[in-house]
Backbone as a ProteinNet text record, in pm:
[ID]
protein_1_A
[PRIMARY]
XXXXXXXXXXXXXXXXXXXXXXXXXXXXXXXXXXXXXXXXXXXXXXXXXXXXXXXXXXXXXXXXXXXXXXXXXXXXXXXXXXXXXXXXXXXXXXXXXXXXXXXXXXXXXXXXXXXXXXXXXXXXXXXXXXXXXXXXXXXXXXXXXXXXXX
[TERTIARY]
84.5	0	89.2	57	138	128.4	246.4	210.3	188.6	88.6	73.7	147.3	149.6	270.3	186.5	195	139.1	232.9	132.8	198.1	203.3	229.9	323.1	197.7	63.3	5.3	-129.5	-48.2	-94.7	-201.8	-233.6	-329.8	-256.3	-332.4	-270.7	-169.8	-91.8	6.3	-80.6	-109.7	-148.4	-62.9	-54	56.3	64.9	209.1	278.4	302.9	283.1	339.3	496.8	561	646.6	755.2	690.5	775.7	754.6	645.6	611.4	739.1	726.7	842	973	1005.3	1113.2	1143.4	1068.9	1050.1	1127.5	996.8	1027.1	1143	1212.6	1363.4	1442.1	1469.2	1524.8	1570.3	1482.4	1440	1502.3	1478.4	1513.1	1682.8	1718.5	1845	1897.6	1884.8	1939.4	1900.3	1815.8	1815.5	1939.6	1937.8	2042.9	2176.7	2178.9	2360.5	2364.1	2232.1	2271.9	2314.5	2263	2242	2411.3	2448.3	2575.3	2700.5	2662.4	2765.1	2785.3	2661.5	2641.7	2751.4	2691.2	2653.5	2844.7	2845.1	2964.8	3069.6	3042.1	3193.8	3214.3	3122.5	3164.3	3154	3106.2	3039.3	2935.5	2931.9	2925.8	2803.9	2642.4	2566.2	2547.5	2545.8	2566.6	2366.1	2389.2	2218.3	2164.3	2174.7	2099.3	2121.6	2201.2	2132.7	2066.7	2051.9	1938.1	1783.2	1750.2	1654.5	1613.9	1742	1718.2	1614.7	1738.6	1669	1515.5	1488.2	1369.1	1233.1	1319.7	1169.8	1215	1314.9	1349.1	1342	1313	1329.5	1145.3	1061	916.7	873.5	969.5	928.6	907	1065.9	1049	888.3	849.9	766.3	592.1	618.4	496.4	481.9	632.3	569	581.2	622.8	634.7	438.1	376.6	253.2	207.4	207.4	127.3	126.3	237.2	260.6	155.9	150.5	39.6	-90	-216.9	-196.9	-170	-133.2	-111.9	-233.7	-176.4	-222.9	-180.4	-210.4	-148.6	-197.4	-314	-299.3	-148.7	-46.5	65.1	118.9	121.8	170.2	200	22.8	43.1	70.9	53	152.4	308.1	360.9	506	610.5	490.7	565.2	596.5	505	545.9	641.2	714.5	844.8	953.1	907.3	1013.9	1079.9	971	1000.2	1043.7	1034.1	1128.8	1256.3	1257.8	1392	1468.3	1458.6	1503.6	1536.4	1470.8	1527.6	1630	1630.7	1672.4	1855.8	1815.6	1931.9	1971.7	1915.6	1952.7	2003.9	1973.4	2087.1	2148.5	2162.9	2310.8	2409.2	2372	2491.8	2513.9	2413.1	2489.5	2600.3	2563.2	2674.2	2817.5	2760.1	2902.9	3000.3	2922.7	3013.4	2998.6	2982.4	3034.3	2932.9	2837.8	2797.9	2697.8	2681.4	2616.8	2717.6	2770.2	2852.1	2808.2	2932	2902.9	2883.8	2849.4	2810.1	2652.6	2576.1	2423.8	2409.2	2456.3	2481	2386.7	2294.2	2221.2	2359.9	2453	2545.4	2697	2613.8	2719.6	2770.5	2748	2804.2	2844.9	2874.4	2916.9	2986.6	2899.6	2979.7	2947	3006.4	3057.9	2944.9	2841	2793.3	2852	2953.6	3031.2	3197.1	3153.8	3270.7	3276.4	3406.5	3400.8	3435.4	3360.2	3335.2	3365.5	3319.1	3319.5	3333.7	3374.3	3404.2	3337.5	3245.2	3186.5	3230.2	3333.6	3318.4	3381.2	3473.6	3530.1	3481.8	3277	3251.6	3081.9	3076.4	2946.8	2953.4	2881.6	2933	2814.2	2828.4	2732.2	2597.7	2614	2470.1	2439	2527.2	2465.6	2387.1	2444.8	2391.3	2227.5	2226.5	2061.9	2013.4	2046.8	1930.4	1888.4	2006.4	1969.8	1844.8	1873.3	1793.9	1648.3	1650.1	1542.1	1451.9	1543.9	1515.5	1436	1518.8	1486.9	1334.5	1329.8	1212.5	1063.1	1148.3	1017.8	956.6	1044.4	1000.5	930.9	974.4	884.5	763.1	757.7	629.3	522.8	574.6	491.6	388.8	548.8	466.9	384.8	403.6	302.9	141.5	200.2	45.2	2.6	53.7	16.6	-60.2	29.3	24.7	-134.1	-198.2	-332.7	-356.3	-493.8	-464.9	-572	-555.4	-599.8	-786.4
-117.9	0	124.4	216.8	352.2	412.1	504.9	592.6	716.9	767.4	916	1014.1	1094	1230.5	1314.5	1375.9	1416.3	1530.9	1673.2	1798.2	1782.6	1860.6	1863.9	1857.5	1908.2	1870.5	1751	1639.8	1521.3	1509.5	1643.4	1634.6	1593.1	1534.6	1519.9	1622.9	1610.6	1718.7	1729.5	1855.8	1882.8	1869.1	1741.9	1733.5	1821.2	1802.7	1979.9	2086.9	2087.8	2176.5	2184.9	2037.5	2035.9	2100.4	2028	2136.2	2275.5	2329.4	2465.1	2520.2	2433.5	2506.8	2519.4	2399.6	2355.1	2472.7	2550.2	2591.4	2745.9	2784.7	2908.3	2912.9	2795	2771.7	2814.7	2748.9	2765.6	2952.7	2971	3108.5	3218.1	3183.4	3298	3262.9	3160.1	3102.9	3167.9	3205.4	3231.4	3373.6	3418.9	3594.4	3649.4	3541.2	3582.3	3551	3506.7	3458.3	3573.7	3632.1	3725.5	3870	3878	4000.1	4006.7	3834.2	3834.3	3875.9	3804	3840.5	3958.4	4124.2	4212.3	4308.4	4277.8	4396.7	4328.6	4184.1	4120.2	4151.4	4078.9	4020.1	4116.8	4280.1	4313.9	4316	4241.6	4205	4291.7	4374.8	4478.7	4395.6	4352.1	4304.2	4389.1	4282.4	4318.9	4343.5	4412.1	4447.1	4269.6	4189	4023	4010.7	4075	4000.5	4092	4233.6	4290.2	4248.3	4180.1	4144.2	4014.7	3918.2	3800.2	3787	3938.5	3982.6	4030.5	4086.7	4152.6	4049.7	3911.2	3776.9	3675.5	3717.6	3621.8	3708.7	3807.6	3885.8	3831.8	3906.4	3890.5	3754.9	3643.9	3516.5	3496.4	3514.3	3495	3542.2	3615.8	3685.9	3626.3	3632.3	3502.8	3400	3330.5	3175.8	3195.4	3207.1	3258.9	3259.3	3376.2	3378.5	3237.1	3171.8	3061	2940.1	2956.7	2842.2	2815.5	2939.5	2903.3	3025.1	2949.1	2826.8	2721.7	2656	2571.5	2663	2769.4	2808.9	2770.1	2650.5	2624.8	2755.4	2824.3	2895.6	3017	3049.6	3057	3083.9	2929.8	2878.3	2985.2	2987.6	3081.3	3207	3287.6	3404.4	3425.7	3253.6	3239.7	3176.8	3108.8	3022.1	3117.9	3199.6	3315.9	3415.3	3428.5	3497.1	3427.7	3241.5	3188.8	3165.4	3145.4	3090	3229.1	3356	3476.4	3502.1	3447.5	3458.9	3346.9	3243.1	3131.1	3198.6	3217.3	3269	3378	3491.5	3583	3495.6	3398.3	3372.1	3260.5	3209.6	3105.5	3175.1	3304.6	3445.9	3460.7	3495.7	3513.6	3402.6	3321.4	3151.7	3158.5	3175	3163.7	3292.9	3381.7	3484.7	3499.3	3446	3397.3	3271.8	3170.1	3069.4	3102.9	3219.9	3301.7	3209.5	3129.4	3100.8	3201.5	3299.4	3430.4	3535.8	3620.5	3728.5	3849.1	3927.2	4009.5	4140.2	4102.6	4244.5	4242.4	4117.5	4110.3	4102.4	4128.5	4174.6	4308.3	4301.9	4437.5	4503.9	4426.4	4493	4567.4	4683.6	4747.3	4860.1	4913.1	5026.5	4944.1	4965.6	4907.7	4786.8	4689.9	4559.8	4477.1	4363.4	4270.7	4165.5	4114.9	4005.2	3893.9	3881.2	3777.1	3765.7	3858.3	3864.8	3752.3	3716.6	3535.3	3613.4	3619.4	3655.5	3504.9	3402.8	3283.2	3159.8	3054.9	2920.9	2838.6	2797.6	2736.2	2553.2	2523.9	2387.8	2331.2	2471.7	2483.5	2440.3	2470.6	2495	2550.9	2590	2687	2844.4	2881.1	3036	3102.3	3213.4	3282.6	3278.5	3295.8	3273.8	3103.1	3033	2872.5	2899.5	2926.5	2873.1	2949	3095.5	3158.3	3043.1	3044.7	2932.3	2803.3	2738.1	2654.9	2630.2	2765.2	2791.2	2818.4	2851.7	2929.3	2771.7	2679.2	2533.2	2476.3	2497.8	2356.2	2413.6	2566.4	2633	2609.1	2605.2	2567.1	2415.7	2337	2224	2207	2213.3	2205.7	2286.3	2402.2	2511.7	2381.4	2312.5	2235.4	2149.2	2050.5	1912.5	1979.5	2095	2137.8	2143.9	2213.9	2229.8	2095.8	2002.3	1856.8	1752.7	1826.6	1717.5	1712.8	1578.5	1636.2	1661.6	1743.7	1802.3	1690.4	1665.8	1609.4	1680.1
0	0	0	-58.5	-96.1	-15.1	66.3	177.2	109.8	175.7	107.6	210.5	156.5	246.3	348.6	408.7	495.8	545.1	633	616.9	783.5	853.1	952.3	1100.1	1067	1132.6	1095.6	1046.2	1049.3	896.2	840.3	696.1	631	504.6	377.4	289.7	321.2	184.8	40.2	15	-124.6	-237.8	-325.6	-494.1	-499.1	-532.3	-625.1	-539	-386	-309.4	-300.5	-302.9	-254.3	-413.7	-521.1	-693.9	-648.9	-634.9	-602.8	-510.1	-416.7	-309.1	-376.1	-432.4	-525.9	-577.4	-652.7	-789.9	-720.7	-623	-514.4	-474.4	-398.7	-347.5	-469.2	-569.4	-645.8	-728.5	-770.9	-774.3	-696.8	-541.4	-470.6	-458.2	-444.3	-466.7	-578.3	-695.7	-815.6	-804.3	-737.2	-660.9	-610.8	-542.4	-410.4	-488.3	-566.2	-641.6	-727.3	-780.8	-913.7	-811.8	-712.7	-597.2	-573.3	-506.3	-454.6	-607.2	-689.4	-797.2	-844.1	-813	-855.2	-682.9	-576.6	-440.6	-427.9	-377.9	-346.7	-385.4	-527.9	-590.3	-691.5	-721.7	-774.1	-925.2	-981.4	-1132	-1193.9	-1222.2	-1311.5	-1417	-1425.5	-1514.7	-1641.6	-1758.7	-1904.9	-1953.1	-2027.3	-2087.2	-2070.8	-2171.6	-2089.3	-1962.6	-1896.8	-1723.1	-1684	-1718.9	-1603.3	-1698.2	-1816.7	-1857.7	-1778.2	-1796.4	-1711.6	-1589.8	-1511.1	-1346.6	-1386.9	-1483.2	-1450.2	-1435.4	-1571.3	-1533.9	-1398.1	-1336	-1212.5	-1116.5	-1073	-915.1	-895.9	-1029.3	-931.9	-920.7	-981.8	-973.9	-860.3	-764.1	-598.8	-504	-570.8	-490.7	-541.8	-687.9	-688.5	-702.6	-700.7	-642.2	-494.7	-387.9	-301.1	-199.1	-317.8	-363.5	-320.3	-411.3	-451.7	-342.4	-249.8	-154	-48	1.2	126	131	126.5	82.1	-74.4	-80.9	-238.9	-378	-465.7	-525.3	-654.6	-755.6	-896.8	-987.5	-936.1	-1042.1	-1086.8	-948.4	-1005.4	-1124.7	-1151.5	-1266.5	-1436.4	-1393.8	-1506.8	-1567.9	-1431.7	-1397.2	-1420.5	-1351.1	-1334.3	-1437.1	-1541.1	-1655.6	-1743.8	-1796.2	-1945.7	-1888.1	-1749.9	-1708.8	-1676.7	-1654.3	-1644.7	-1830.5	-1890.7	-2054.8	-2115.5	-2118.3	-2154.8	-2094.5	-1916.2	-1895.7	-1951.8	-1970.4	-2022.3	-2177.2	-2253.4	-2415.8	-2401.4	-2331.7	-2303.5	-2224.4	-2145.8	-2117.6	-2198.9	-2297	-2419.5	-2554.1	-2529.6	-2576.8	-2552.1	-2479.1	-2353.3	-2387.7	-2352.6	-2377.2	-2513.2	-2649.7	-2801.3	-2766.9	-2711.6	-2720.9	-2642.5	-2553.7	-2443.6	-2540.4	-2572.9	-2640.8	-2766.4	-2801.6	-2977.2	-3055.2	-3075.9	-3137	-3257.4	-3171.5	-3218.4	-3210.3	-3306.6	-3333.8	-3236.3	-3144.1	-3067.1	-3052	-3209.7	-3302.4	-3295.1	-3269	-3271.2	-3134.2	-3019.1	-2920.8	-2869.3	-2765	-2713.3	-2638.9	-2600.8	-2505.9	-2571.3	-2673.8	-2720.8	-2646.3	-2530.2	-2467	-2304.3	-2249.9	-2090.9	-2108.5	-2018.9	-1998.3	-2109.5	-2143.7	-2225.3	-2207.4	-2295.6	-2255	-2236.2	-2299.7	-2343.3	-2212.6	-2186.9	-2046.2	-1959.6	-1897.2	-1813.5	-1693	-1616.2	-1460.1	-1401.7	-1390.4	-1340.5	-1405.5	-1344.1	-1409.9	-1324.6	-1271.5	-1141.3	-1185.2	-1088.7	-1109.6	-1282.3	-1305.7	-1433.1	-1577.4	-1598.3	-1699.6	-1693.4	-1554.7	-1552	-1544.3	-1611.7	-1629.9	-1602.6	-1578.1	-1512.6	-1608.1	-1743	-1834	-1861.5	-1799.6	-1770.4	-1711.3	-1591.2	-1425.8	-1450.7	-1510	-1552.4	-1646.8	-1717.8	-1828	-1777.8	-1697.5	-1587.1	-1469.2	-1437.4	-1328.2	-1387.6	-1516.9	-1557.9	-1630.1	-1666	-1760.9	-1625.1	-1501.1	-1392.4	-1334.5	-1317.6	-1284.3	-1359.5	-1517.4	-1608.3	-1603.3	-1587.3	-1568.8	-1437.7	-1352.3	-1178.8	-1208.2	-1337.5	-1290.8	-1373.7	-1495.5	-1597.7	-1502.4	-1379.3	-1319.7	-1230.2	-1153.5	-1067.8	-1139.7	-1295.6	-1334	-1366.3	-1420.6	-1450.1	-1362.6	-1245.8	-1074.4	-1048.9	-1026.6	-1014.3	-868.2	-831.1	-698.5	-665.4	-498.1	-390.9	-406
[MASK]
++++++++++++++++++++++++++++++++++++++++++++++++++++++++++++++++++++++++++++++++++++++++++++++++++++++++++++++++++++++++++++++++++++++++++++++++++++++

């Protein structure tokens, strides 16, 4: 017999809370790294990352939203800013690994899109680790909407 999950005062856990949280964790996590790589370490963001930031800061705040209590409608608020930051940073990466000329580049005055600030683990780079974050977000936002509810 299958155990079902259960929330902390003895109810049933509602499916898809726990992606939701996932999704939220994640998010504010990739807040807090773009914050630290900017306030911290000093990194100077190129025209694609403050676009990036603009579909990942209000993510934190509405999935965040959606947790308590368990709101899927979310989703649909949070997917068409996770799927623009994701292209926006699937820009970013043709241009970092030159696959796209840095002449078709928004970042012709200031910083360098294509600039190597980091090597994480000697082959994640700062417009990975966004498209990453932005790929793993879209997928958790999909199964949440999929997950059927209780």
């Amino acid at each position: 017999m299958p155990s079902e999950s259960r929330s902390v005062d003895g109810t049933r856990a509602e499916p898809g809370w726990a992606l939701l949280f996932a999704a939220w964790l994640l998010t504010a996590v990739a807040a807090a790294g773009s914050l630290f790589f900017s306030y911290v370490m000093g990194f100077a963001p190129c025209v694609l990352c403050w676009y990036q930031r603009i579909c990942l800061f209000p993510l934190v705040l509405i999935l965040a939203r959606g947790l308590f209590p368990l709101d899927r409608s979310v989703v649909k608020y949070a997917l068409p800013l996770t799927v623009v930051g994701w292209l926006f940073a699937g820009y970013h990466n043709l241009i970092y690994f030159r696959f796209v000329p840095e002449s078709l580049s928004p970042c012709a005055q200031g910083v360098s899109c294509s600039e190597e600030y980091v090597k994480l683990l000697g082959f994640l780079s700062i417009p990975m680790m966004s498209w990453l974050a932005f790929t793993i977000t879209a997928l958790l936002l999909v199964l949440v909407q999929r997950r059927p509810s209780s």
